[in-house]
C-alpha positions, 0 to 999 in steps of 0.5 A, spaced: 890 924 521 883 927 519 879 930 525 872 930 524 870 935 527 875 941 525 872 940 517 865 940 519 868 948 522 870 949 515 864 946 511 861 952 506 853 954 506 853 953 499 849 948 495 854 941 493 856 933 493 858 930 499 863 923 499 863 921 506 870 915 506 871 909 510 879 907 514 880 904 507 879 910 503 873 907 500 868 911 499 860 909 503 856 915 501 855 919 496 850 925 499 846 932 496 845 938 500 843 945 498 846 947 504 853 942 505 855 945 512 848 944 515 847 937 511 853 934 513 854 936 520 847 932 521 850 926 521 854 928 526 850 930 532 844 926 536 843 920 533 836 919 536 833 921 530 837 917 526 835 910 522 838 904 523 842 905 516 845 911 517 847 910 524 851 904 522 854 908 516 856 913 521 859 909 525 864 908 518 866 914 517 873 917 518 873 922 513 869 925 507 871 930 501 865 935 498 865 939 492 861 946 491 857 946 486 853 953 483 846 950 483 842 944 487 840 942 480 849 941 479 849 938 485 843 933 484 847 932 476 854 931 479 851 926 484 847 921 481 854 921 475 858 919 483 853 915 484 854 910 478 861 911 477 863 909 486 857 905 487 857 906 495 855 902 499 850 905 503 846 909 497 839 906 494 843 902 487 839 901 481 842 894 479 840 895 471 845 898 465 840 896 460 839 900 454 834 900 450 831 900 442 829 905 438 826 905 432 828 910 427 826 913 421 831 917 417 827 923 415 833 928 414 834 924 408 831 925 400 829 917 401 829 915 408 830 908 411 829 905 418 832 902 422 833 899 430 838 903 434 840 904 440 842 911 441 838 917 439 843 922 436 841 929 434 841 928 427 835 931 425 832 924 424 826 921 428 826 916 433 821 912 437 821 909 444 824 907 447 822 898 447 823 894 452 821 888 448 826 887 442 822 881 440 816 887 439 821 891 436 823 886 431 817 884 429 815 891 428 820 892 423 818 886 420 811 888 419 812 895 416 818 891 411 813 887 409 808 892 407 812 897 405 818 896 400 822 902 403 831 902 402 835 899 407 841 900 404 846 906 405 848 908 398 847 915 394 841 915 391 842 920 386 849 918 384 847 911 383 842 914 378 846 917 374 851 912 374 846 906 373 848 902 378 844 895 378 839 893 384 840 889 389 836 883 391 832 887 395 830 890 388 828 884 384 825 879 390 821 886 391 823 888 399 825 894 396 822 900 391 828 901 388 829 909 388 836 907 385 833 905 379 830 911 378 823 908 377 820 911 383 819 919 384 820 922 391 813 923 392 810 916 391 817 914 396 814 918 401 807 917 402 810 910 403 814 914 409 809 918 411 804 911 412 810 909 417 810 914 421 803 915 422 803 907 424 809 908 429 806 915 432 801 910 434 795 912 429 794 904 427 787 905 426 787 911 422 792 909 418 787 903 417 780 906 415 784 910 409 787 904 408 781 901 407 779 907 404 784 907 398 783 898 397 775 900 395 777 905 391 782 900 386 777 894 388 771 899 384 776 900 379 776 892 378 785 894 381 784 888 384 793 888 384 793 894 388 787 892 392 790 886 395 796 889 396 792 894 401 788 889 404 795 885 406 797 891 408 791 893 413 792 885 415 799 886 418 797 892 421 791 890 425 795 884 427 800 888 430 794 893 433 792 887 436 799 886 440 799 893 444 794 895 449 791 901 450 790 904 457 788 911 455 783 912 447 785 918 444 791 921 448 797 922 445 802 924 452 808 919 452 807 917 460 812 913 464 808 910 470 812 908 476 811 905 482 815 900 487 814 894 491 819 893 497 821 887 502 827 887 506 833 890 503 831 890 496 825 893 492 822 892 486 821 898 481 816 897 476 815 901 470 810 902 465 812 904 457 805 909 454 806 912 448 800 916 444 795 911 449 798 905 449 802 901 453 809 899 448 812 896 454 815 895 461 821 893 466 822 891 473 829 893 476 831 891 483 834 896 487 839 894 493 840 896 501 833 900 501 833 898 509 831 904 512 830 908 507 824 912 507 820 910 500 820 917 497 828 916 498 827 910 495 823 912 489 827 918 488 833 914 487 831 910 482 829 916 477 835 919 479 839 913 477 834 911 471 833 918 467 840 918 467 842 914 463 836 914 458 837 917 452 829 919 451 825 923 457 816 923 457 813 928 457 809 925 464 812 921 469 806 918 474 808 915 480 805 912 486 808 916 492 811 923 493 819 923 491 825 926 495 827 932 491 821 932 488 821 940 485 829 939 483 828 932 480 821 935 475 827 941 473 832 936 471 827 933 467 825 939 464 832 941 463 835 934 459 829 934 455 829 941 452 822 942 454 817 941 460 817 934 464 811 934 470 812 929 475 805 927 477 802 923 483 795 922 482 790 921 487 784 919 483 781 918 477 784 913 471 791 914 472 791 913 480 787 906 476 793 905 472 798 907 478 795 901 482 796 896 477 804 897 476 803 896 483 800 890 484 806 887 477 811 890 483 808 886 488 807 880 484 815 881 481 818 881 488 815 875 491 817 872 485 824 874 484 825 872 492 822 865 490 827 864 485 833 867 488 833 865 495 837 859 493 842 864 488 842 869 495 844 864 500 850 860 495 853 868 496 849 873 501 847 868 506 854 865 505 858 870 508 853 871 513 854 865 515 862 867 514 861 873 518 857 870 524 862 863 524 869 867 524 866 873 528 867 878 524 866 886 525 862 887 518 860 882 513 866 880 508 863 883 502 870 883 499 874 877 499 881 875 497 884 868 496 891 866 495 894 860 492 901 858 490 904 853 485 910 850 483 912 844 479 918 840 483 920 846 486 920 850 479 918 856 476 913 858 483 908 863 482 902 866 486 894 867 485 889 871 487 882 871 487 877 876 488 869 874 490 865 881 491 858 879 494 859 872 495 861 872 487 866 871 483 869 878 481 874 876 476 876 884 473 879 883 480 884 877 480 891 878 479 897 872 478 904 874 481 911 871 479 915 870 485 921 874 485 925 873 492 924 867 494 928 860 492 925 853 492 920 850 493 918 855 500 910 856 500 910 860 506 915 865 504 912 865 497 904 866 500 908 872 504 911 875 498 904 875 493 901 878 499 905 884 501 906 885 494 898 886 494 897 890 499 901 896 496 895 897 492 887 897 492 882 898 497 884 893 502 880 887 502 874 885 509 877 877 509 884 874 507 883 866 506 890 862 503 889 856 500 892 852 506 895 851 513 897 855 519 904 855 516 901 859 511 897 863 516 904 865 520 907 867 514 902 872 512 900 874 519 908 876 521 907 880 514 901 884 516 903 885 523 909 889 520 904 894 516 899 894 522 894 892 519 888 887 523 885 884 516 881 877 518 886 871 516 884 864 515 887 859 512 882 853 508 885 846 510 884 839 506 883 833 508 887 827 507 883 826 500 885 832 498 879 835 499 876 841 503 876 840 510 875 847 514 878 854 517 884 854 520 888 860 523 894 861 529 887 860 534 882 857 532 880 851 527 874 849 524 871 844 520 865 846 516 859 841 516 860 838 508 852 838 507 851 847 508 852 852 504 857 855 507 862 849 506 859 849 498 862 856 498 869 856 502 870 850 498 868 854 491 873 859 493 878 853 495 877 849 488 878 857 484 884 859 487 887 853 485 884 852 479 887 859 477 894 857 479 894 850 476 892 855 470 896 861 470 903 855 471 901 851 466 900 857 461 908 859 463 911 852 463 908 851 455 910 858 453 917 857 456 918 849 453 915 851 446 919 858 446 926 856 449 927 852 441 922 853 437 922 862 437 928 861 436 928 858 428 928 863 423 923 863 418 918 859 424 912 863 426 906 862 431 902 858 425 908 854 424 910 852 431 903 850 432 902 846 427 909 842 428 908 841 435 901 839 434 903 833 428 909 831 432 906 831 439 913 835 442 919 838 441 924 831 442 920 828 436 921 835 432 928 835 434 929 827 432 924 828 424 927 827 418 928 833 412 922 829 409 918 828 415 919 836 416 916 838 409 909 834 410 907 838 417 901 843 414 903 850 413 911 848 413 916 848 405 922 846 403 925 853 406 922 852 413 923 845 413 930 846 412 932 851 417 928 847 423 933 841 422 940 845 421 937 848 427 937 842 430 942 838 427 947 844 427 948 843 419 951 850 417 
């Protein structure tokens, strides 16, 4: 048995990851500290000083694990990577696994291209973003396409000269200069990808002036084909000028600015996107089980979260509040990067004005994300409050488990398991059991069988519900009794219409109110289990007809099988055809007719 206070004794003063566990080994927090011995041994002293969160997850722990870094930099790295992979239930989630466009020019090549992607590779090539609006990503695209005819192809422009490969479509409907073909020298081809560059870096308006330039001059020298072509180019141009809004003239600092809006146990994060001036995007992000938790925590775990997984880092991040870990968080950054990221806090001036509006769009998102979901959340969450507070449960059932078993006049009995996580449907968790030890048509020992099956492996779940009566909730009760185990049980009843009723378990029974959420929901999990069950039983009753026989016939592949049943409408009507009957099925031939009605006929 792991005894608390031994470990805490043997704790090293050294920088590293802390992983604090539940009685089912479930891992609840994930923690940094500089110094581990002195970090970890603060949860278990005076909990006067404690919020409200951490003592409830306190009160949870029964053992931790920590693992010893060289550095508060590798700690912080290993945390956040622990973070993502266990997603614990008492650290600040980011819900957000978006990854975002970039557009890329692929300037390493003699004639390059561009293209949207979403990873940034270290290929010598240039990469622009990231866009959180693919529409404006695409649109993007369109108009540099439009206005210059660069290549999209991928083939070996020098080889397909010297070859004299034929143009594409692309060529003759003039999307594209046609480097292949030779008529176009590498000079000329990058002054094209020059101008494109020079759009994307945000210098739109420059570009504009000399090409407005360039359509004068051609205009003066009566080149009124060039001059119109330039003048469709500056349209575009200015179109797509439009679509952005500059928030800081003349700046080239790529700015992410960040700042959150918090009710309850959710925040809103909203992040602004500033590339060479302009607002090129923006994205919210709702982070879970913030309650308690300090707003510098909270923000620190977002950037934490976010910079993780993203493949580009500005060169400013401009926050609204000081952050946990602040001075580590700007190294990390520096660090990823290649090159110095500063992690600001304005104060005053036009970024603390910038900082307000990303602010007031938190705000206005969160009162708006609260309206829309409260429905979504009282069909899940609010559920299984009401679940806890209805069955007297110790802690909210955020992990269900429903049983259900199936047979077919006492034949081929099988069992299911569903698995809602969250009041949701989490369906990487369900499971389907052929029964092994039972004969007949014995649902209790059947649902005894799938249980105990199910409880030598996995984390434990916090509420069982079988789809049925006490006579099933006596069986799995004996089950879990043998493993000591004190695992919440209850059986979901029907009425005489076959329709979900109530709770039922050896003390208690009962009947849920069919117009609140709460029977919505038990009475979803009810019609889930069996559903599944009908399914998986009926997919093995199909797939032992039809292979009993027809798997059997030489020459008769799945096509095949298919195809006669599906004519046929059954193995008896096959058995009973003719050779000529045979012959006519789509797919089959005289050879394969045949062997199917010797087969049945016995004919050798």
């Amino acid at each position: 048995m792991f005894d608390i206070k031994e470990h805490l004794k043997t704790l090293p003063a050294q920088p590293g990851v802390y992983l604090m566990k539940d009685k089912y080994e479930n891992i609840i927090y994930v923690g940094k500290a500089i110094s581990l011995k002195n970090r970890v041994r603060q949860y278990f002293q005076s909990s006067k000083n404690h919020t409200s969160k951490v003592r409830s997850m306190v009160s949870n722990i029964v053992s931790f694990e920590y693992i010893i870094t060289d550095s508060e930099l590798e700690a912080l790295i290993l945390e956040c990577n622990l973070i993502k992979r266990y997603k614990p239930k008492y650290n600040v989630l980011l819900r957000d696994d978006k990854t975002y466009p970039y557009i890329k020019v692929t300037v390493q090549e003699d004639y390059p291209r561009i293209m949207k992607v979403r990873k940034v590779l270290k290929d010598k090539a240039k990469y622009f973003g990231p866009y959180t609006n693919v529409t404006a990503v695409n649109d993007t695209l369109e108009v540099i396409r439009d206005v210059y005819p660069i290549r999209s192809c991928n083939i070996d422009i020098d080889r397909a000269i010297e070859n004299k490969m034929r143009p594409c479509l692309n060529y003759h409907i003039k999307k594209c200069s046609g480097p292949c073909t030779g008529n176009v020298s590498k000079e000329e081809y990058m002054e094209m990808v020059d101008e494109i560059l020079y759009c994307l870096s945000g210098k739109e308006e420059k570009l504009i002036d000399i090409l407005t330039g360039k359509m004068n001059v051609s205009a003066e020298q009566y080149n009124y084909e060039d001059a119109a072509m330039y003048r469709d180019r500056i349209r575009s141009l200015e179109e797509l000028v439009q679509k952005q809004k500059i928030v800081s003239a003349g700046s080239d600092i790529n700015q992410d600015v960040i700042a959150m809006a918090r009710a309850h146990d959710e925040a809103c994060v909203q992040v602004f996107f500033i590339r060479n001036g302009k607002i090129v995007g923006r994205e919210h992000y709702i982070l879970q089980g913030v309650l308690g938790s300090q707003r510098s925590a909270i923000l620190g775990s977002f950037v934490k979260q976010f910079y993780m997984s993203q493949e580009y880092i500005p060169k400013e991040l401009i926050i609204e509040d000081e952050i946990e870990d602040g001075e580590i968080v700007e190294e990390w950054l520096t660090d990823k990067k290649g090159q110095k990221v500063s992690v600001r806090v304005p104060q005053k001036g036009e970024k603390k004005n910038l900082v307000e509006m990303v602010r007031k769009n938190a705000i206005e998102y969160l009162e708006k994300f609260s309206d829309t979901n409260s429905r979504v959340y009282q069909k899940s969450m609010g559920a299984l409050e009401e679940l806890k507070k209805l069955l007297d449960l110790e802690k909210l059932p955020n992990r269900i488990e429903s049983f259900d078993i199936s047979n077919i006049q006492g034949v081929d009995s099988i069992g299911t398991m569903v698995v809602y996580t969250g009041g949701k449907k989490d369906k990487k968790e369900y499971r389907r059991y052929k029964i092994k030890t039972v004969e007949g048509p014995d649902d209790y020992s059947s649902m005894a069988e799938i249980v105990e099956r199910r409880l030598k492996y996995g984390s434990l779940p916090d509420l069982m519900l079988l789809d049925g009566g006490k006579g099933q909730v006596s069986a799995v009760k004996r089950i879990l009794d043998t493993y000591g185990l004190d695992i919440p049980l209850w059986g979901m009843y029907k009425d005489d219409y076959h329709r979900t009723k109530g709770l039922v378990n050896a003390k208690a029974e009962i009947e849920l109110d069919k117009t609140s959420n709460l029977y919505r929901f038990v009475a979803g999990i009810q019609e889930e289990v069996h559903h599944y069950a009908i399914s998986y039983h009926r997919s093995l009753r199909d797939k032992k007809m039809t292979k009993s026989v027809l798997d059997d016939i030489k020459g008769i592949g799945s096509k095949r099988k298919k195809s006669l049943l599906s004519h046929f409408q059954g193995v008896d009507a096959i058995k009973s055809a003719s050779l000529e009957q045979l012959i006519e099925v789509e797919g089959m031939n005289k050879g394969s007719a045949t062997a199917v009605y010797e087969f049945f006929h016995k004919i050798k």
